[in-house]
PDB file with one MODEL, atoms N, CA, C and O in Angstrom:
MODEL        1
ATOM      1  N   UNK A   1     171.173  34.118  74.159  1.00  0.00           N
ATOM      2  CA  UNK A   1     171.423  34.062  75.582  1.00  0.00           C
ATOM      3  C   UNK A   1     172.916  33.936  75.812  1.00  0.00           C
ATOM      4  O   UNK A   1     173.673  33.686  74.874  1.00  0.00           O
ATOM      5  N   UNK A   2     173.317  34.096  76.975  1.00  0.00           N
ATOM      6  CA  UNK A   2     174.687  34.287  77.453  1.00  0.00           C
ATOM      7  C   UNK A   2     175.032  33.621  78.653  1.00  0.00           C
ATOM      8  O   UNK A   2     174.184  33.334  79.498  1.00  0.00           O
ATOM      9  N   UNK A   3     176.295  33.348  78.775  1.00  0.00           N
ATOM     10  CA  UNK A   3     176.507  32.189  79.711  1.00  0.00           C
ATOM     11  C   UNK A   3     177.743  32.940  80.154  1.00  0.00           C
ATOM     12  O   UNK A   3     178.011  33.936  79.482  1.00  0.00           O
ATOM     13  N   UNK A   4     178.458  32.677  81.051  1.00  0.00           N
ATOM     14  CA  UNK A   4     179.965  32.513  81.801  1.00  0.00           C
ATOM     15  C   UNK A   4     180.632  31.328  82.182  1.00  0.00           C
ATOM     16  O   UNK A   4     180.232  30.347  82.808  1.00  0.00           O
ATOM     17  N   UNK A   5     182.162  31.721  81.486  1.00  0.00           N
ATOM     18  CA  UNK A   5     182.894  29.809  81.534  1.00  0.00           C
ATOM     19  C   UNK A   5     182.950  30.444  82.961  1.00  0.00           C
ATOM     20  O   UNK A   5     182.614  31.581  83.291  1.00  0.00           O
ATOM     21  N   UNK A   6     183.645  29.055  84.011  1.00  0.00           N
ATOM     22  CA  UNK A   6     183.809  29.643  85.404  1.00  0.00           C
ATOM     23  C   UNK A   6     185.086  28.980  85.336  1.00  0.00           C
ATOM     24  O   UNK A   6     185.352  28.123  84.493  1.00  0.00           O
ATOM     25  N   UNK A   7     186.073  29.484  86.458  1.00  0.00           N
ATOM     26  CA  UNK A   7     187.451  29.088  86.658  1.00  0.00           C
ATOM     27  C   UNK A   7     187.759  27.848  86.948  1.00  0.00           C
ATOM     28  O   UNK A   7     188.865  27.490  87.354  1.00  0.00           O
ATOM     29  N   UNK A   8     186.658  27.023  86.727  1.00  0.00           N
ATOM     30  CA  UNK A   8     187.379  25.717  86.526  1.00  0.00           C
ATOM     31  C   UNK A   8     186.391  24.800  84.803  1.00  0.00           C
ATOM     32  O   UNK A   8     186.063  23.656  84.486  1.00  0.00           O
ATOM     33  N   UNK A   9     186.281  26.454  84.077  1.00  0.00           N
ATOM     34  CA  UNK A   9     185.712  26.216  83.131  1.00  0.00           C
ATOM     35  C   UNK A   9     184.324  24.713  82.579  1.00  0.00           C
ATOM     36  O   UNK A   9     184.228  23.769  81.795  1.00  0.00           O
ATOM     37  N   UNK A  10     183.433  25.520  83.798  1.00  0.00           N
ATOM     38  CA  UNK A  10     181.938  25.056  83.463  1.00  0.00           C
ATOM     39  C   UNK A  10     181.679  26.224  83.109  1.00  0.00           C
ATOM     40  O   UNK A  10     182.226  27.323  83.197  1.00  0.00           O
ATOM     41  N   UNK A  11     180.468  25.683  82.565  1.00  0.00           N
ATOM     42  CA  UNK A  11     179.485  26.518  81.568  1.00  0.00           C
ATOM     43  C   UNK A  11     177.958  26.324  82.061  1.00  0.00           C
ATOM     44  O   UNK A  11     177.629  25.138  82.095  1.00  0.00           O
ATOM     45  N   UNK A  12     176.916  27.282  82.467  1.00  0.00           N
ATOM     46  CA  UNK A  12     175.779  26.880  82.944  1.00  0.00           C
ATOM     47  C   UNK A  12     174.844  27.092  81.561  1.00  0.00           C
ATOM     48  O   UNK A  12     174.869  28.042  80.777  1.00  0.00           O
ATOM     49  N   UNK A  13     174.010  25.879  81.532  1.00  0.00           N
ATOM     50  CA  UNK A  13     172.701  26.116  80.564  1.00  0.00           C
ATOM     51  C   UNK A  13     171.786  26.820  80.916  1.00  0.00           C
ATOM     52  O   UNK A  13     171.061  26.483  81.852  1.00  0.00           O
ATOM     53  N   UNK A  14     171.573  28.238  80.077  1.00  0.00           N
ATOM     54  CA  UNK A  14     170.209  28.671  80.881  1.00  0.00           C
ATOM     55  C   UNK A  14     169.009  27.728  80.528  1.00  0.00           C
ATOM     56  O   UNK A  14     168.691  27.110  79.512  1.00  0.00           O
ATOM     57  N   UNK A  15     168.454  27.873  81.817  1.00  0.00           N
ATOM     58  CA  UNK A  15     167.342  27.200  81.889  1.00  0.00           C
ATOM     59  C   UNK A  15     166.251  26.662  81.206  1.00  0.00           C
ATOM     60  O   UNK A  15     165.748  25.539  81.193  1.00  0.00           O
ATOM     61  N   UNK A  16     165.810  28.485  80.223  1.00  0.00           N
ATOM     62  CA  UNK A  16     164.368  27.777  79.000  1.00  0.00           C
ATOM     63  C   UNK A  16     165.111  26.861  77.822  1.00  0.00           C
ATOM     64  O   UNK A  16     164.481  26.283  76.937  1.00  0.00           O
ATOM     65  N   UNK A  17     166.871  26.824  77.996  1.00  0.00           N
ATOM     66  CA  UNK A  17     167.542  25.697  76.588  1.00  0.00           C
ATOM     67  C   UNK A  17     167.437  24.334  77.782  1.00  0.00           C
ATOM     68  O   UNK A  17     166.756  23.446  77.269  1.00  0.00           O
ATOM     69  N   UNK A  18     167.791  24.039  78.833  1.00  0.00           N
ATOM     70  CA  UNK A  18     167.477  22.837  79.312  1.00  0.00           C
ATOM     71  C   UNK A  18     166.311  22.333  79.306  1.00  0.00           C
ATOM     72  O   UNK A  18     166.068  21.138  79.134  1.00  0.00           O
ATOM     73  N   UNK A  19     165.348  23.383  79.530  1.00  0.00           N
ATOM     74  CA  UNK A  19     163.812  22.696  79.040  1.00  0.00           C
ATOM     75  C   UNK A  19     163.442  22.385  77.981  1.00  0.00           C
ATOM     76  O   UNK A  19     163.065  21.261  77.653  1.00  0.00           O
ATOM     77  N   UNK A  20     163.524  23.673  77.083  1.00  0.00           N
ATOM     78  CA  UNK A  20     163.424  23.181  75.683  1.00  0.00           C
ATOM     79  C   UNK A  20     164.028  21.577  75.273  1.00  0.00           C
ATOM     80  O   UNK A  20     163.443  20.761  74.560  1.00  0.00           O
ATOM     81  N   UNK A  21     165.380  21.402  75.954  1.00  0.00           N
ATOM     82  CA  UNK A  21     165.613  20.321  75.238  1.00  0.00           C
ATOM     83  C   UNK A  21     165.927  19.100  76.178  1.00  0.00           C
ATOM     84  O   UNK A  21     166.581  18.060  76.099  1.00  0.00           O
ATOM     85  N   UNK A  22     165.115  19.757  77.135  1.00  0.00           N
ATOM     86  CA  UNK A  22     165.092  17.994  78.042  1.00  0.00           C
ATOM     87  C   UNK A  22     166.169  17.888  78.733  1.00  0.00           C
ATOM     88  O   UNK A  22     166.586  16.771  79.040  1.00  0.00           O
ATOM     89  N   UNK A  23     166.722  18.858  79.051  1.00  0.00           N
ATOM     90  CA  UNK A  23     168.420  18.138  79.473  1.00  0.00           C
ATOM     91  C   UNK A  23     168.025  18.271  81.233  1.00  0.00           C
ATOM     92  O   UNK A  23     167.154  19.043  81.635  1.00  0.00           O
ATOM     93  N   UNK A  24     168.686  17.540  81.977  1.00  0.00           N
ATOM     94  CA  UNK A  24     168.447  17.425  83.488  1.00  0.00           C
ATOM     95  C   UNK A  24     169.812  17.294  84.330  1.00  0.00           C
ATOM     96  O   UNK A  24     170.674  16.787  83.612  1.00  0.00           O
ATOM     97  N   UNK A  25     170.187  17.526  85.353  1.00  0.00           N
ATOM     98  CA  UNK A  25     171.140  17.630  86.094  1.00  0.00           C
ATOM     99  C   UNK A  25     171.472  16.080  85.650  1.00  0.00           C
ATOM    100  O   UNK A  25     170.536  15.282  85.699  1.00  0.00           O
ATOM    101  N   UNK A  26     173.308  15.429  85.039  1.00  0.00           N
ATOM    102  CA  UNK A  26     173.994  14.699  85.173  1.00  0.00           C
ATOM    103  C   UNK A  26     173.463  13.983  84.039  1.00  0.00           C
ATOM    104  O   UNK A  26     173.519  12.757  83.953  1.00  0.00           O
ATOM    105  N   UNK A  27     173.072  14.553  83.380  1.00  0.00           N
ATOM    106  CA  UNK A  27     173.129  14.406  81.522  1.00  0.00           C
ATOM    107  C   UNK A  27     174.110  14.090  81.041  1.00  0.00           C
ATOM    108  O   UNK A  27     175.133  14.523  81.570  1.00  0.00           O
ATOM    109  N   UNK A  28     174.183  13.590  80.362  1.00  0.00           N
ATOM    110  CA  UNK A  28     175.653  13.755  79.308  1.00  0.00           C
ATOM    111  C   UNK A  28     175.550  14.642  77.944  1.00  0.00           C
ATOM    112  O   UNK A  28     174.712  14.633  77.042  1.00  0.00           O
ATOM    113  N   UNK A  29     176.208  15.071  78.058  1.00  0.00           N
ATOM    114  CA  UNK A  29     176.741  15.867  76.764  1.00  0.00           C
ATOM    115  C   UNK A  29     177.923  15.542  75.783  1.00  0.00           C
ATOM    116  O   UNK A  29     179.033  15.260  76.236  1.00  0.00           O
ATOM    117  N   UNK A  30     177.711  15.577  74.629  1.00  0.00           N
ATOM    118  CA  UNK A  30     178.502  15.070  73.310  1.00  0.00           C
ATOM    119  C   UNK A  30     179.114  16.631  72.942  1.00  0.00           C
ATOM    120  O   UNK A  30     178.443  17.453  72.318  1.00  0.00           O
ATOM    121  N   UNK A  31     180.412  16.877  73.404  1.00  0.00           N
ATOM    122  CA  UNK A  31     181.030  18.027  72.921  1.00  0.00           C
ATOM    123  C   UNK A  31     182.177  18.257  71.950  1.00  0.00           C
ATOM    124  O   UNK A  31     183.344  17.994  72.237  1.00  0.00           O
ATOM    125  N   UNK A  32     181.766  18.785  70.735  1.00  0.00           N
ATOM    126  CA  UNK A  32     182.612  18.940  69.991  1.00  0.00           C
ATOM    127  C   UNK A  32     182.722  20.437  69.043  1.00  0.00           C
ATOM    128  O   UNK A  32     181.821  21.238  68.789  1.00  0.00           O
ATOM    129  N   UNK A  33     184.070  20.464  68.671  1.00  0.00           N
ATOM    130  CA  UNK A  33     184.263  22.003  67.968  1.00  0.00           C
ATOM    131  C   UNK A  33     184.004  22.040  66.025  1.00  0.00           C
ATOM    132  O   UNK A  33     184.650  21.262  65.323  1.00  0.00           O
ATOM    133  N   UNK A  34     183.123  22.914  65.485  1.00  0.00           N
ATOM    134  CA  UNK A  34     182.491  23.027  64.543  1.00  0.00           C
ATOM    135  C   UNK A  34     182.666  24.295  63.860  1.00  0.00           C
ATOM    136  O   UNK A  34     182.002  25.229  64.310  1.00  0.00           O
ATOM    137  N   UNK A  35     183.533  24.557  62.721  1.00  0.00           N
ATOM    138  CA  UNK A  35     183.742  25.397  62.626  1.00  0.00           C
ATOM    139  C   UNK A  35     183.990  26.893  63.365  1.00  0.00           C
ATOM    140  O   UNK A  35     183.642  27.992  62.934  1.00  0.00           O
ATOM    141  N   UNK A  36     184.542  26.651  64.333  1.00  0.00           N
ATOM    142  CA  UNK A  36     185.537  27.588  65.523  1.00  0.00           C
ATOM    143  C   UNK A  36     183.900  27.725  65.974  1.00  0.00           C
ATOM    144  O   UNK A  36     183.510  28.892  65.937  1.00  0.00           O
ATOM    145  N   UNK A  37     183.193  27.036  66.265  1.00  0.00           N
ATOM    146  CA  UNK A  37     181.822  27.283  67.365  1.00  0.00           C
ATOM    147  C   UNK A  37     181.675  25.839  68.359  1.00  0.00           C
ATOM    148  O   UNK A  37     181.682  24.707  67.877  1.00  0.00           O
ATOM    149  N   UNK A  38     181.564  26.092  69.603  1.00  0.00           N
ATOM    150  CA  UNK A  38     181.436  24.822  70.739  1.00  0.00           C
ATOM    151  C   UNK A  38     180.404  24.266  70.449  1.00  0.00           C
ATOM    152  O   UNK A  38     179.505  25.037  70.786  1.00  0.00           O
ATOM    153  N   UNK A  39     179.732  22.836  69.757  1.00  0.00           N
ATOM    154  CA  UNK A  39     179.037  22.118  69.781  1.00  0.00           C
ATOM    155  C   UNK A  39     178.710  21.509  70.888  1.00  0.00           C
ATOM    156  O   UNK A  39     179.570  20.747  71.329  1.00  0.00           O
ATOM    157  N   UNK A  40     177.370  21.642  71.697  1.00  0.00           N
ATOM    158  CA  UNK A  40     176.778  20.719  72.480  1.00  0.00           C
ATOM    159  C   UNK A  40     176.039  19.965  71.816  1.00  0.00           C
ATOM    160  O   UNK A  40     175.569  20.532  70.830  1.00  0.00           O
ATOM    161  N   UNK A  41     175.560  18.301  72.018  1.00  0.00           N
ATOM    162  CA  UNK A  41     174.228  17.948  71.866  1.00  0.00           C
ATOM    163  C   UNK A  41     173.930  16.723  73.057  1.00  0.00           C
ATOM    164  O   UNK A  41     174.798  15.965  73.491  1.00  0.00           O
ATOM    165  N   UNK A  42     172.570  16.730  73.442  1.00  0.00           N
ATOM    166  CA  UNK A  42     172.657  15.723  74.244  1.00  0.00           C
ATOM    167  C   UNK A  42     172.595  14.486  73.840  1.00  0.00           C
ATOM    168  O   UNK A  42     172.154  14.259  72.714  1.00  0.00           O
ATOM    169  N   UNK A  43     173.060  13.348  74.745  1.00  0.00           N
ATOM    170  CA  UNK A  43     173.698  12.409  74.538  1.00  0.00           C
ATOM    171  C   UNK A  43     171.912  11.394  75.085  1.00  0.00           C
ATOM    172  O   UNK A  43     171.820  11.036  76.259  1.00  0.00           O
ATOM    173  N   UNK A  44     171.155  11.196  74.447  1.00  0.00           N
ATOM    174  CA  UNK A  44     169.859  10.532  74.845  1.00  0.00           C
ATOM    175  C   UNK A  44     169.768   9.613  75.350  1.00  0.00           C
ATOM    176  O   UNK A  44     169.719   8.557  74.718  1.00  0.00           O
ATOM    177  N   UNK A  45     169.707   9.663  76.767  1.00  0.00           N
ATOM    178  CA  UNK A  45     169.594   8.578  77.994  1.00  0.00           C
ATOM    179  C   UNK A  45     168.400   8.105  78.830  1.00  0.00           C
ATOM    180  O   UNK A  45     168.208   7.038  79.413  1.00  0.00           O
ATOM    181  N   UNK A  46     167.455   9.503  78.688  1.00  0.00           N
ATOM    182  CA  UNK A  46     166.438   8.994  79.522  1.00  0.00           C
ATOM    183  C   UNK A  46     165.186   8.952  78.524  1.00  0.00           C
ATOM    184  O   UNK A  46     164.816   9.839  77.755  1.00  0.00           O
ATOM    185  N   UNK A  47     164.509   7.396  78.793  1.00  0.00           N
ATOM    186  CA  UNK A  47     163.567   6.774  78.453  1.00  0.00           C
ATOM    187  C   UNK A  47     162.052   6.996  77.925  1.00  0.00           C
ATOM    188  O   UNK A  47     161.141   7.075  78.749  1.00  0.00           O
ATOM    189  N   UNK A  48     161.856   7.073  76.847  1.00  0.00           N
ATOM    190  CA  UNK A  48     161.125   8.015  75.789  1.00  0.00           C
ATOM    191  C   UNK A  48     159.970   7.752  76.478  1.00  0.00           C
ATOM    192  O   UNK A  48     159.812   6.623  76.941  1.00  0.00           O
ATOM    193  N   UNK A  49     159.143   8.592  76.624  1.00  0.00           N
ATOM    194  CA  UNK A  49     157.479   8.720  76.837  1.00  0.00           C
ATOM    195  C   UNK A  49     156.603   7.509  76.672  1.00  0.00           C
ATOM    196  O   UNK A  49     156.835   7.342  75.475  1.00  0.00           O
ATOM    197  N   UNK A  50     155.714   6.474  76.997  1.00  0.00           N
ATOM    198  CA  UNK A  50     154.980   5.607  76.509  1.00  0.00           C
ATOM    199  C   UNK A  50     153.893   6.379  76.474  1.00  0.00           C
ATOM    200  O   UNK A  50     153.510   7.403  77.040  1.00  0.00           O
ATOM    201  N   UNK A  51     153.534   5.717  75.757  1.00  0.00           N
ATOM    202  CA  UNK A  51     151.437   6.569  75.209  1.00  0.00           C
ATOM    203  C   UNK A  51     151.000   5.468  74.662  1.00  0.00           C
ATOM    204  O   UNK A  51     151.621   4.669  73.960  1.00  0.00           O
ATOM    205  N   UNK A  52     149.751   5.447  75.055  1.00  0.00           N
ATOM    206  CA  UNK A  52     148.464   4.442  74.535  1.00  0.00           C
ATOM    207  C   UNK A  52     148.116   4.988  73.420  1.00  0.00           C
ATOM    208  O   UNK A  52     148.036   6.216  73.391  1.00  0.00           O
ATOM    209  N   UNK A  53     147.790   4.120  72.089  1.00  0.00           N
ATOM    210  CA  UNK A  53     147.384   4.135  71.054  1.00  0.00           C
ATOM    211  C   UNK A  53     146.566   3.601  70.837  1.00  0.00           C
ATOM    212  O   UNK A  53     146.057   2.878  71.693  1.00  0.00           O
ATOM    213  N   UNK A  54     145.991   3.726  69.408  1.00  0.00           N
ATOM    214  CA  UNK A  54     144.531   2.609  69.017  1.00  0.00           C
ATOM    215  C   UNK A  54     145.633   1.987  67.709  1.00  0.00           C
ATOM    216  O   UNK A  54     146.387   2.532  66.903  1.00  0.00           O
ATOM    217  N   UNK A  55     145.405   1.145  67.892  1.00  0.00           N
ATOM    218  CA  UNK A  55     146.155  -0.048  67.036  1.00  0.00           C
ATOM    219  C   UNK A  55     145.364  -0.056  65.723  1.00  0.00           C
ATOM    220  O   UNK A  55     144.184  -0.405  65.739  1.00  0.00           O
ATOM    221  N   UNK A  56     145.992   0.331  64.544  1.00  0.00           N
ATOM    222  CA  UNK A  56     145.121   0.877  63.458  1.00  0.00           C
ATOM    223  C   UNK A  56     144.512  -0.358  62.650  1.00  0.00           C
ATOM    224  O   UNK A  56     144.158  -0.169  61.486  1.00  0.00           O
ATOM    225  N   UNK A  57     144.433  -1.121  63.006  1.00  0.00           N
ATOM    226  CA  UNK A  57     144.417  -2.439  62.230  1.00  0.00           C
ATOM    227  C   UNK A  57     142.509  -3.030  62.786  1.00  0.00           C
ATOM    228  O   UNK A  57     141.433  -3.284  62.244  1.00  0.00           O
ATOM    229  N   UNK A  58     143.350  -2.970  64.702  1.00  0.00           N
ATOM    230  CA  UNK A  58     141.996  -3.535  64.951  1.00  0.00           C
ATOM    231  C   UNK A  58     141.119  -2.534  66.339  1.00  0.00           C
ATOM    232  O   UNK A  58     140.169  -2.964  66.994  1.00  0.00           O
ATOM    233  N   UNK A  59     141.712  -1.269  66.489  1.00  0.00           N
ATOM    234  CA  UNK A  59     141.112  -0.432  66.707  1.00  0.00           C
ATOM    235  C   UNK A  59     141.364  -0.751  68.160  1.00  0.00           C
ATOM    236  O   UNK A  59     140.450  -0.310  68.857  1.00  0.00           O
ATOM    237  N   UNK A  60     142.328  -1.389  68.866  1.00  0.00           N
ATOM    238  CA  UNK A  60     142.642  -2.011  70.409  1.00  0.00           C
ATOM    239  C   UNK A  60     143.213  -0.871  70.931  1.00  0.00           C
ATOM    240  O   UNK A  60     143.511  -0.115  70.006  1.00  0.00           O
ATOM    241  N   UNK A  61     143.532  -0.358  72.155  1.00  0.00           N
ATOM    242  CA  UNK A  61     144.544   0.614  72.458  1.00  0.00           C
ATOM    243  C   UNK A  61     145.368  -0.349  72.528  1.00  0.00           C
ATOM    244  O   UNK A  61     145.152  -1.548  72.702  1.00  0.00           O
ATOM    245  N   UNK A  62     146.954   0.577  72.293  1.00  0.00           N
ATOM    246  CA  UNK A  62     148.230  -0.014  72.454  1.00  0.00           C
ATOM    247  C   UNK A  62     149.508   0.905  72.944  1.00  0.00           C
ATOM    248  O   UNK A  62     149.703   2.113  72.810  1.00  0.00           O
ATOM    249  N   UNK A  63     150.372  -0.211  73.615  1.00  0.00           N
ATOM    250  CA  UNK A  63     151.350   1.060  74.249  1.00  0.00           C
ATOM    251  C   UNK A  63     152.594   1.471  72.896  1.00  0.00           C
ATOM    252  O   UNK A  63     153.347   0.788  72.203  1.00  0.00           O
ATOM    253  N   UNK A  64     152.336   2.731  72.994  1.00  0.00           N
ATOM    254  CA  UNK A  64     154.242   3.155  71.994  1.00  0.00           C
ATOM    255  C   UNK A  64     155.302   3.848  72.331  1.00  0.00           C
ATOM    256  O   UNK A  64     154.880   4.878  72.856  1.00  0.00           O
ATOM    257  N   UNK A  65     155.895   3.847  72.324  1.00  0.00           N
ATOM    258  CA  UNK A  65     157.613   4.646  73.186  1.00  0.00           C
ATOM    259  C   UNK A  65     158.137   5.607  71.743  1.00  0.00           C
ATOM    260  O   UNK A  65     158.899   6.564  71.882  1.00  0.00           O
ATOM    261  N   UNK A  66     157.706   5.266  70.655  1.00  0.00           N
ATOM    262  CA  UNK A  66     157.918   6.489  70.109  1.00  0.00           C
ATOM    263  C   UNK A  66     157.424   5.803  68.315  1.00  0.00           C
ATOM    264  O   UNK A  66     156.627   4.917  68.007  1.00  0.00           O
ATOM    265  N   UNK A  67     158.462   6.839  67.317  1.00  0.00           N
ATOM    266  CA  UNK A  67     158.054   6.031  65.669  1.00  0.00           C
ATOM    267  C   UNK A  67     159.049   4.940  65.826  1.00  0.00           C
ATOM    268  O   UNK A  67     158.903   3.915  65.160  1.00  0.00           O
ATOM    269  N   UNK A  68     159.559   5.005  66.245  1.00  0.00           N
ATOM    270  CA  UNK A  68     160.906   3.803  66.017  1.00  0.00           C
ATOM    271  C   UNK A  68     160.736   2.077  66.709  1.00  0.00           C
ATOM    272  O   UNK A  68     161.275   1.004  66.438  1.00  0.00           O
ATOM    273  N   UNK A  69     159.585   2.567  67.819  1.00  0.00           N
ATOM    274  CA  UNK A  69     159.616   0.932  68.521  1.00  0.00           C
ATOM    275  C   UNK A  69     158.562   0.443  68.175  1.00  0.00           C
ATOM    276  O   UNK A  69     157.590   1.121  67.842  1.00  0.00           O
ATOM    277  N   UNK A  70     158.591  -0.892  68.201  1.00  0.00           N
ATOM    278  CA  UNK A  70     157.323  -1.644  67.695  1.00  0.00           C
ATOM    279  C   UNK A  70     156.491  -1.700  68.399  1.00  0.00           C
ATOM    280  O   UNK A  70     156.517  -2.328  69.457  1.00  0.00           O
ATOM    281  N   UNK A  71     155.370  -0.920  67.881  1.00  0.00           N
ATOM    282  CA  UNK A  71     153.895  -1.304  68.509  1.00  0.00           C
ATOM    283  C   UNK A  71     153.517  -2.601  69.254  1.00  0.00           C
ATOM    284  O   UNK A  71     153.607  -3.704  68.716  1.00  0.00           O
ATOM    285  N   UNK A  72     153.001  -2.374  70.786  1.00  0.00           N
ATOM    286  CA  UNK A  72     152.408  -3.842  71.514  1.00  0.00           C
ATOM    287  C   UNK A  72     151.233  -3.577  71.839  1.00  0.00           C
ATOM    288  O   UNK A  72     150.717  -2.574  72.333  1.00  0.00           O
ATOM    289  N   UNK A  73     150.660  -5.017  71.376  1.00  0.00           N
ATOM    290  CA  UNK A  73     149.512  -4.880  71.152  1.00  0.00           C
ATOM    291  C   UNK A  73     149.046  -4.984  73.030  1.00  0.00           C
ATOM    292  O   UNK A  73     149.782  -4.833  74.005  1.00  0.00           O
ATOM    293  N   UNK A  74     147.392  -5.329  72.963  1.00  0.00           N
ATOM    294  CA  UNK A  74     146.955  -5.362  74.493  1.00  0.00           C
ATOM    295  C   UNK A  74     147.674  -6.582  75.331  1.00  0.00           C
ATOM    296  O   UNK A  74     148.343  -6.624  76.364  1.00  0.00           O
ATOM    297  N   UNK A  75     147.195  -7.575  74.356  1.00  0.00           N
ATOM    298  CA  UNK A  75     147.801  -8.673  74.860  1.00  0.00           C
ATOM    299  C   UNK A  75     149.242  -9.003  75.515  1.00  0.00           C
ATOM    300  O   UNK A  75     149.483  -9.542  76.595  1.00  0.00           O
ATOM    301  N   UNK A  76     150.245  -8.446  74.392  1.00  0.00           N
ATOM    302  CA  UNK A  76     151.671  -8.410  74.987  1.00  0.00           C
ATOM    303  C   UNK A  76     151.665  -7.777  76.054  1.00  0.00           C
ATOM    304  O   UNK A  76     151.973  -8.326  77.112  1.00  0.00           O
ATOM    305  N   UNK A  77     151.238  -6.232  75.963  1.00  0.00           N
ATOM    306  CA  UNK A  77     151.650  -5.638  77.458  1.00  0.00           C
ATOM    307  C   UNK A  77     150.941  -6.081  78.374  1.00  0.00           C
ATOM    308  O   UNK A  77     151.140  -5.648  79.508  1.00  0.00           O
ATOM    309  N   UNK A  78     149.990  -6.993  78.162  1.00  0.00           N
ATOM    310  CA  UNK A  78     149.483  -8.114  79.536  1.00  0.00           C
ATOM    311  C   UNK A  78     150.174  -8.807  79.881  1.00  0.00           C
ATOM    312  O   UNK A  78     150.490  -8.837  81.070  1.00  0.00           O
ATOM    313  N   UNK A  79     150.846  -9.908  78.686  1.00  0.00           N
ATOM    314  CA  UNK A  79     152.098 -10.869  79.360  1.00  0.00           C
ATOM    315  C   UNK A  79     152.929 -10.328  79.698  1.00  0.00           C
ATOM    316  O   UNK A  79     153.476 -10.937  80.617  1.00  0.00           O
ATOM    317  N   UNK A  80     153.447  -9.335  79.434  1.00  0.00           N
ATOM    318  CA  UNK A  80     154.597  -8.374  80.171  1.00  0.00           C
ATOM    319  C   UNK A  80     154.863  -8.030  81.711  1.00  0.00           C
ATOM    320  O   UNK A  80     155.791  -8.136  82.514  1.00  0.00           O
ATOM    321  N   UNK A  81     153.398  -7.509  81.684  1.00  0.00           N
ATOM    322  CA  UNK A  81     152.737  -7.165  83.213  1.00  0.00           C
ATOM    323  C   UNK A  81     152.862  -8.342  84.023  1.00  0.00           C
ATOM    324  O   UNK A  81     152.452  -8.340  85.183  1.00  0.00           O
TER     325      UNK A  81
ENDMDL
END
């Protein structure tokens, strides 16, 4: 795909790469130069997905935000609430 710098040198994302990768009006972007090619990547700000799970242990649903955060069980996200 193809883009145009504009005279005050922006650059527009086409659209199916902002979806593809989540990016939304007033994102941040991490820009840097890589072997004479413009590196974008986004800069991850907005707040990962929660999903209910079954808690493999004792078969409870539970909430998770992704592999990285610790599983809560029913109970916690009750005292939470």
């Amino acid at each position: 795909m193809q883009t145009r710098v504009s005279a005050k040198g922006q650059v527009v994302l086409p659209g199916p790469i902002r979806r593809r990768l989540g990016i939304h009006a007033g994102d941040l972007l991490d820009a840097a130069v890589h072997r004479g090619r413009i590196l974008l990547t986004p800069c991850k700000t907005h707040p990962r997905k929660a999903r209910i799970l079954a808690d493999p242990l004792t078969g409870l649903p539970v909430l998770s935000v992704g592999p990285e955060a610790p599983l809560l069980s029913s109970k916690q996200v009750e005292e939470m609430l």
